[in-house]
N, C-alpha and C positions, 0 to 999 in steps of 0.2 A: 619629483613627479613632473611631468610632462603633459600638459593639456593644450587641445586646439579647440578652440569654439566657433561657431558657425551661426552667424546672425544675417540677417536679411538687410541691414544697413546699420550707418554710424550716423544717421539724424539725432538729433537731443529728443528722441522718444521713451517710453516707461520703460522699455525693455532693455533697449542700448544705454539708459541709465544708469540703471542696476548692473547690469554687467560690466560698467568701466569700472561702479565702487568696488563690486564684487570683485575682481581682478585686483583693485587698489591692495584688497586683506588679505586676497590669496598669496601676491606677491609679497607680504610680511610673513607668509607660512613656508617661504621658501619653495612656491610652485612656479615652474617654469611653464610661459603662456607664450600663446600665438591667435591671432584672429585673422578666419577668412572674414571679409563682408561681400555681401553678393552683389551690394551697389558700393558705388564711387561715393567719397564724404561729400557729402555739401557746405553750403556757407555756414554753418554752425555746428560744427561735430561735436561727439563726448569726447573727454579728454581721458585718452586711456593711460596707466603708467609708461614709462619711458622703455621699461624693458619689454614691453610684450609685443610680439611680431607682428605687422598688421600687412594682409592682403588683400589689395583690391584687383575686377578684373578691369579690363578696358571695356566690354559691354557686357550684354548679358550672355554673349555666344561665348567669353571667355570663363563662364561663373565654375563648369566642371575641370578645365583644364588648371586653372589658379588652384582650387581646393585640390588638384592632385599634387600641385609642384608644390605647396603647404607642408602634403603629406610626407613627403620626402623626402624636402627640408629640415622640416623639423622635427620628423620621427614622432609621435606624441603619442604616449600610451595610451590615451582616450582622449575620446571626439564628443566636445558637448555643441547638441545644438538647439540654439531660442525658437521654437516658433516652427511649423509644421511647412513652408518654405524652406526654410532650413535645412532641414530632416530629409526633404525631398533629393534639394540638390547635392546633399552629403552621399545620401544611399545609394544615389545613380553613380558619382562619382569615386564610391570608393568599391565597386561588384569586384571580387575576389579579394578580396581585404578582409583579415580575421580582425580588425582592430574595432575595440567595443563601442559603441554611441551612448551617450547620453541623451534622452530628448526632456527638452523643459517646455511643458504646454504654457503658454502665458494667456489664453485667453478661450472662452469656450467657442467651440469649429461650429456650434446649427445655426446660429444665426446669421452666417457665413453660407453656407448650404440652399440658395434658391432653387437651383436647375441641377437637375439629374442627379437627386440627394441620395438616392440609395446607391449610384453607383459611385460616387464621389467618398460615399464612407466607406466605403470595401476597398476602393484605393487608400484611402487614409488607413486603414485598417492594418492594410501589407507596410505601409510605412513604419505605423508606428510600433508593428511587432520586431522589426528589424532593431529595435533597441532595447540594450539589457536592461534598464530602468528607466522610468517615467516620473519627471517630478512635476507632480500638482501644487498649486499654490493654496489651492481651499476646495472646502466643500464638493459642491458642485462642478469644480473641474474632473475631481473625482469620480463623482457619480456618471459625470459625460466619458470619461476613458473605461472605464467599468462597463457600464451600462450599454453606450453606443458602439465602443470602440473594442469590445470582448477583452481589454486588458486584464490580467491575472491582479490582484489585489495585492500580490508577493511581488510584484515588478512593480506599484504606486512606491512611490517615496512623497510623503508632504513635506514641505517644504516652504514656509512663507517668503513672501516678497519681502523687501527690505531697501532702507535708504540710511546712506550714514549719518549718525548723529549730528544736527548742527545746533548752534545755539537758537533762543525762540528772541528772534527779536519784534516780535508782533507790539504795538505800540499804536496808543488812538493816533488817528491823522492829523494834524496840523489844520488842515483845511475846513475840517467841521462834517466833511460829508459823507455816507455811508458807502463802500466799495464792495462787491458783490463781485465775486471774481469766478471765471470758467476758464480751465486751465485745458488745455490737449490739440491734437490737429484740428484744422477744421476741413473733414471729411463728413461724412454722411455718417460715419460710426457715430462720432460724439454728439451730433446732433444740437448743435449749436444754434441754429437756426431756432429752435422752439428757445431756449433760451433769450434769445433778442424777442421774441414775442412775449415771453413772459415779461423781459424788462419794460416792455410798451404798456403792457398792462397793470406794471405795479407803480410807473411812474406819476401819474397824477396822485394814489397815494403816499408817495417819496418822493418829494421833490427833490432832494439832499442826495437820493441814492444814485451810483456811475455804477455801469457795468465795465469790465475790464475783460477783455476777451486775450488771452496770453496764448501763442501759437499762429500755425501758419499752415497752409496748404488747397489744395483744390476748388474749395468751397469760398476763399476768403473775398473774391472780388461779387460774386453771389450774397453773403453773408451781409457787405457796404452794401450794396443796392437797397438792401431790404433794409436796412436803419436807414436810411436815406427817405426811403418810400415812408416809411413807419412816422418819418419826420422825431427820433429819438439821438441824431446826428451829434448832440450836445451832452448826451447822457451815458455815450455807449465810449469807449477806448478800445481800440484795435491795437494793440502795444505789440504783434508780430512774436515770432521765437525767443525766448529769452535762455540765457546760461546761465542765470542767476533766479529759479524758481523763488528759495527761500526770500530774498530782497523785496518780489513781486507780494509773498504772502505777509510777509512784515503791515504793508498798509492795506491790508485785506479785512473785512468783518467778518464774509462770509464767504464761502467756497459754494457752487454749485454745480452737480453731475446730471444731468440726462440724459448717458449714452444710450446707443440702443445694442450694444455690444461691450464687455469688458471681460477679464479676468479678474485681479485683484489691483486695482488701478495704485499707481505708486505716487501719483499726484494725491490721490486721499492719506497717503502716509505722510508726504509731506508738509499737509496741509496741519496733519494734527499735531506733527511734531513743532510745527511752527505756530500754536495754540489756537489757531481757526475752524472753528467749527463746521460741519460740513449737511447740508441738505441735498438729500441725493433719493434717486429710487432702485428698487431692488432688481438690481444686474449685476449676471456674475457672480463674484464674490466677495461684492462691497462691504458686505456686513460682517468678514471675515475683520474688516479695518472701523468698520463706524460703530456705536454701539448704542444704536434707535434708544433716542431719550434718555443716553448720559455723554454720547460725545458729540451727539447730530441727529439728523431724522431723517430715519428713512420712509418710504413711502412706497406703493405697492407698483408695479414695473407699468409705465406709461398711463402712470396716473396723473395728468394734465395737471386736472381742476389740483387734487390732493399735491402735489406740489408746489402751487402758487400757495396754497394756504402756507403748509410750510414754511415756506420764504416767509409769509407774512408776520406768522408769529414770534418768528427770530428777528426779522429787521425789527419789529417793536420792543424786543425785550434784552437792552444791553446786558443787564443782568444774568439772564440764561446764557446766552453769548457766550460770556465771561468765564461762566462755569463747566460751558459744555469744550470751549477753548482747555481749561486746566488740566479737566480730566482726559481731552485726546493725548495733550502734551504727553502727559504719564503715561498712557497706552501704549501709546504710539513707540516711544523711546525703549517702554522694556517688552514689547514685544516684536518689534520690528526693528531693531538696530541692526545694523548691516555688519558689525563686528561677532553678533552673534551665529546668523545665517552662513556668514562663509564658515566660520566653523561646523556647521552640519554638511555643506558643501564639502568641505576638505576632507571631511570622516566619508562622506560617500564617495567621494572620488578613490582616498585610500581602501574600502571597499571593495570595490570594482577591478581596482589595479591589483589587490593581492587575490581575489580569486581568481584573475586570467593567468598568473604568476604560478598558482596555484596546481 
């Protein structure tokens, strides 16, 4: 079997994550891969297998002419692609092409949708009818392709996110002090900013507690200024992109989300496989991964106040911590292990290819 995938770039982000392990399993099932990306790698790529084809363009004016000479190249029975970017530059560039698409929505599209939403979903709409299946990762991605997007409920495939098993090496700190860790870019999506305020606020009750901010992007010289301003200079770490998440979550206590946009975040997978508890509010399809008061707490979407308390009651209680750590590890492991996912993968892919066969 023959597959090309079509991602919007090779940054060390949730989605480009997933798909390098994913590719990792497929490649022990004996599928033959290739990836367009529509950007150039930067200074910290995923690390794809050695066998899978990788194309980049030289700009953006190159992104349809690379996906055709892909096409051509590598023949591929189907075309999977991450992310509604993706889909886009796929569909334009392959018009008269019988070959089928996969689309994988990773994240829900309205809160995406400021200006001219109603005609922005009737475009999105023609997109995403042009493929023969649709995989949701939860819930709510569901209900948004269904509901907004007039997809047929015979064309959803669910499908959960996934990270490959590692070991939990979560262990107290040496140092003595409490690590509150926020894990993803720092764009306006993640919302990172309100976290450094909360950290300002919790700090004269924690004197012991460091924010650890992991990641890089737009926001980050914005992000300094304001711990600067805040005068929390001493309590916050900017430690930039890392390629070693699980290392980062080892001296972690607590994980925290405030995005104002997600899917089903792969950083919350990783977090509980690596037995760190997670405080987050309901976006997306967080609660697909956390399991409000047995493996974290959730809280109701841009609930400020109701998240600081959160935080408070767990940096007080090593205890709960402890247990709500145990029980993600277990969740997390058997229901999100990346060995299991590509095998639904590999059963849809053969799917697909024997009904066009067919």
């Amino acid at each position: 079997m023959k597959v090309m995938y079509v991602i919007s770039s090779l940054e060390r982000r949730g989605a480009e994550i997933f798909l390098a392990e994913l590719a990792g399993e497929l490649e022990h099932l004996g599928v033959v891969q290739s990836l367009v990306s529509l950007a150039a790698a930067g200074p910290l790529p995923i690390e794809l297998p050695d066998k899978v084809s990788v194309a980049t363009p030289d700009s953006s004016r190159g992104r349809i002419r690379t996906i055709r000479k892909m096409l051509k190249t590598q023949r591929p029975e189907l075309v999977v692609c991450l992310g509604s970017k993706a889909l886009k530059y796929f569909v334009v560039s392959s018009v008269g092409s019988s070959i089928e698409v996969i689309y994988c929505k990773i994240g829900l599209t309205e809160p995406w949708l400021k200006r001219f939403k109603r005609l922005r979903i009737q475009v999105d709409r023609w997109f995403i009818g042009r493929a023969c299946k649709v995989v949701s990762l939860g819930d709510n991605s569901t209900r948004e392709l269904t509901g907004v997007f007039s997809v047929s409920m015979e064309n959803v495939v669910h499908i959960r996110n996934g990270r490959r098993v590692t070991p939990s090496l979560h262990a107290e700190r040496a140092d003595g002090l409490l690590h509150l860790a926020c894990i993803g870019a720092l764009n306006w999506e993640k919302n990172v900013g309100l976290v450094i305020e909360l950290m300002h606020d919790l700090a004269p009750q924690f004197p012991q507690l460091r924010l650890d901010i992991v990641g890089d992007g737009p926001q980050r010289q914005e992000l300094e200024n304001r711990v600067v301003t805040l005068q929390i200079g001493d309590k916050v770490n900017f430690l930039g992109a890392s390629d070693d998440i699980p290392g980062v979550l080892a001296g972690t206590d607590l994980l925290v989300l405030a995005s104002l946009s997600e899917g089903v975040p792969g950083v919350l997978i990783e977090a509980g496989m690596a037995s760190v508890p997670v405080v987050t509010w309901q976006v997306g399809d967080v609660d697909e991964v956390v399991l409000d008061g047995k493996t974290g707490t959730i809280v109701p979407f841009a609930a400020h106040a109701d998240l600081k308390r959160a935080l408070i009651v767990l940096l007080n209680d090593a205890h709960k911590r402890a247990v709500y750590g145990e029980a993600a590890r277990q969740y997390c492991v058997e229901t999100f292990g990346m060995d299991t996912i590509a095998l639904e993968y590999f059963n849809l892919f053969h799917a697909v290819t024997n009904n066009v066969q067919s």
